[in-house]
N, C-alpha and C positions, 0 to 999 in steps of 0.2 A: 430521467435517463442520464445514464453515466458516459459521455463521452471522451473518445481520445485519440490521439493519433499515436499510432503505433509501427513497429518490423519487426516480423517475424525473427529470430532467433537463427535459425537453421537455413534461411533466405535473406539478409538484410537488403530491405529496399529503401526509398526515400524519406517512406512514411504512408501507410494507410491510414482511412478512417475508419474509425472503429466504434462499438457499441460491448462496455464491459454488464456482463451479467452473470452473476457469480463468480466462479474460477472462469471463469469463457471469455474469450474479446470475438465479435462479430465483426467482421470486414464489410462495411458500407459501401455500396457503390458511389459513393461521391469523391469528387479529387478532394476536397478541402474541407476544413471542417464549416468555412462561408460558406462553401456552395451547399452545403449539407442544408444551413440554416436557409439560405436566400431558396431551396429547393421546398421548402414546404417542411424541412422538419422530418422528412421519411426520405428513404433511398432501398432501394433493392439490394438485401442478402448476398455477400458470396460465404465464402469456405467461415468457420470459427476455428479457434484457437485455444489452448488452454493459453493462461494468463502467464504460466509461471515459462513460457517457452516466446513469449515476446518482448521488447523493452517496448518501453511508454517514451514515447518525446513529447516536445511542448507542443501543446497541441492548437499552437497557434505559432509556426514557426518564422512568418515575416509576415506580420500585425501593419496592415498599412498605416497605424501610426498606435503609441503608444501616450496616456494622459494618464498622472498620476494627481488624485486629490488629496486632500487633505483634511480628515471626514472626524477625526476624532482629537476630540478639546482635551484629553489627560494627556496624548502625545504632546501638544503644543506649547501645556503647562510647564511638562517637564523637561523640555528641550529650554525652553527659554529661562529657567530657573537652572540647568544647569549649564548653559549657555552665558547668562545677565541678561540675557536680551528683556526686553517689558516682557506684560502677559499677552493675552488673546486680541486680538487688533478687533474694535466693535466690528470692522468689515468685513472679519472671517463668519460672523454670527449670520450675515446678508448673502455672502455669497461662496457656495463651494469651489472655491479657487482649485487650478490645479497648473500643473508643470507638465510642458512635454519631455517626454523620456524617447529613446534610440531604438526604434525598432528592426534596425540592424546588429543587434549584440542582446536575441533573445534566447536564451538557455531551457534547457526541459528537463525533467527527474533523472539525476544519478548523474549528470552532466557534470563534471568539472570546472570550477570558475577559475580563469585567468589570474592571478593575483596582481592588481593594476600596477603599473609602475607609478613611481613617486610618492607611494602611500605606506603611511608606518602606523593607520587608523581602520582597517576596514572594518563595515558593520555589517549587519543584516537590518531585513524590516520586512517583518510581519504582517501580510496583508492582504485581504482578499481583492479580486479583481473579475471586471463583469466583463465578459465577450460580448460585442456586438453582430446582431444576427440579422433577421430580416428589417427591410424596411426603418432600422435605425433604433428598434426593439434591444431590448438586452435579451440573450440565448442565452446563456449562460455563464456559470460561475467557475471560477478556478484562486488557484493559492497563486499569490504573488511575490516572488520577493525584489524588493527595489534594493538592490545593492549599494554599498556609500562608501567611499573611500572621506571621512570625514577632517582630514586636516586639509583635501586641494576642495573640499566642498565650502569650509568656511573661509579659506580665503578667497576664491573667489566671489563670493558673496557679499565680501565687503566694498565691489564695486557696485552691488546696487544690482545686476543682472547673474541670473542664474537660477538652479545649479546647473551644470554642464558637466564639465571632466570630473568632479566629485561622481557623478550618477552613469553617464552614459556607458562604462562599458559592459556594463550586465546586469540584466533582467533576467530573472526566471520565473518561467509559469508552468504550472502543474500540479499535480501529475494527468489529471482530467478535468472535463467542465461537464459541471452538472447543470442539467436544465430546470428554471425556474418551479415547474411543478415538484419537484422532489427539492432542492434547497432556495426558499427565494430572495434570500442576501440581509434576513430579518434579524438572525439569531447564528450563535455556533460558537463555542471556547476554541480560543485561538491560543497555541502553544507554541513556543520555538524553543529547541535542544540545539547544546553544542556540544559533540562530543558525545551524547547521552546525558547530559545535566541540562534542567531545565533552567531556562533564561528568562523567559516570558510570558507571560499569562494576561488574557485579554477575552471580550465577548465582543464579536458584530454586532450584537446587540448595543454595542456603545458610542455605535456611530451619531452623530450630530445632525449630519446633511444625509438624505434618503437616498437610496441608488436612482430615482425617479428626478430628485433634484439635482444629481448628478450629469445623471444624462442626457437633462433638459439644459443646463447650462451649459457641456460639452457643445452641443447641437448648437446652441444659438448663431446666427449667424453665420451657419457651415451646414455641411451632409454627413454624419455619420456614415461608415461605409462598415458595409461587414467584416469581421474579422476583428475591426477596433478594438483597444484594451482600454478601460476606465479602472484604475486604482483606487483603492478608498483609501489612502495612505495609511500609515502606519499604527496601528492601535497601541494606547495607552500601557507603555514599559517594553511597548515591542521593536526594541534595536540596546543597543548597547551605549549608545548616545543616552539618551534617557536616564541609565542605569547608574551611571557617572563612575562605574569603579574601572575603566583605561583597562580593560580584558577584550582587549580588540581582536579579531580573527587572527591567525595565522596559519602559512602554509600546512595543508593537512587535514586541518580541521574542518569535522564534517557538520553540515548545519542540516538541521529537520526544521520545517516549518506545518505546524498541523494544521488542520480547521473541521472543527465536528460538521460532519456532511458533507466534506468535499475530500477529503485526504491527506497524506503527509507527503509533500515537497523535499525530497534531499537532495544537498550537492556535498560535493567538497570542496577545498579550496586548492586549487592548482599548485 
């Protein structure tokens, strides 16, 4: 099942929940797309819609907390090679580390990014991310992008604590979350455009740590709660870090972020 949260065109409201089927978006009786999940997964029908007469938001728009991992060894390679940093730490092979990111500055499809202040680097990053549903279950998948302002990221970083104001002022998730029966977070080409020119090519399929060991180490010693976002961090060539040739974002430039089975994420940059 394709879900999303959505408003109407000709009525903008806060945000319904929705169920996309074909050109159609089905209005769900549920306020949230949690309560959707913590509800058993079903809700009661109201009115549909043709698709092309609603926008999509993020369909998780204040994520009671946001954890980005860090799931795949060719991004790691190639940030620390074009970085100097050493290679792969044996401790990343043991354990799916991950970062808390801001779940106060989440973004949805076609949404406008702020262009941070103090940054003359920004990136994108490529990446899928699992919604947490019932019971501390992953419900579903959507496209993620962990935004980076990459010159206040590496210097803060050189205190030993971080990232922070490199990351936290935008997230974007979307366009929808598919539930595990139709994508289950195994496989999918992962592309990112700028402009219309392809930057990045990547498979899910090249994740290191499982969405299962993801979630189990999120969890430890806490409560997942619904709604939660787990990042699989960024996949192999996908940010402009990586890339090493300094074609940083700027103002204007519109990013697409794909992923076979879930869909294409656009923003622009403010």
């Amino acid at each position: 099942m394709k879900l999303c949260l959505f408003t109407p065109l000709e009525r903008p409201v806060r945000g319904w929940v929705g169920a996309i089927e074909g050109d159609r978006v089905v209005h769900l009786a549920a306020q949230t797309l949690a309560s959707f999940f913590t509800g058993g997964g079903s809700a009661r029908e109201h009115d549909e819609y043709a698709l092309e007469d609603v926008r999509l938001l993020a369909p998780v728009p204040r994520p009671p907390s946001v954890r980005d991992a860090y799931a795949f060894e060719e991004h790691i390679r190639n940030a620390a090679r074009v970085t100097g940093r050493p290679g792969v730490p044996d401790e990343w092979y043991e354990l799916p580390v991950f970062y808390f990111s801001n779940p106060a500055a989440i973004y949805g499809p076609d949404d406008a990014i702020p262009y941070p202040e103090g940054t003359e680097e920004l990136d994108y990053e490529l990446e899928v991310a699992a919604v947490i549903g019932a019971d501390g279950h992953i419900g579903g998948f959507t496209v993620m992008n962990d935004w980076s302002a990459r010159d206040l990221q590496r210097a803060e970083m050189k205190v030993g604590l971080g990232p922070s104001k490199g990351k936290d002022f935008a997230t974007s998730l979307g366009p929808v979350v598919v539930t595990p029966d139709e994508f289950d977070g195994s496989g999918g080409t992962m592309v990112a455009r700028v402009n219309g020119e392809e930057r990045s090519r990547g498979s899910v399929s090249d994740m290191h740590h499982s969405w299962q060991a993801i979630r189990d180490h999120a969890a430890r010693n806490t409560r997942l709660l619904p709604g939660d976002i787990l990042g699989s961090g960024t996949v192999g060539t996908g940010c402009i870090l990586e890339l090493g040739d300094g074609r940083w974002l700027q103002r204007g430039d519109v990013v697409e972020l794909e992923v076979e089975g879930i869909g294409v994420l656009r923003n622009r940059i403010a």
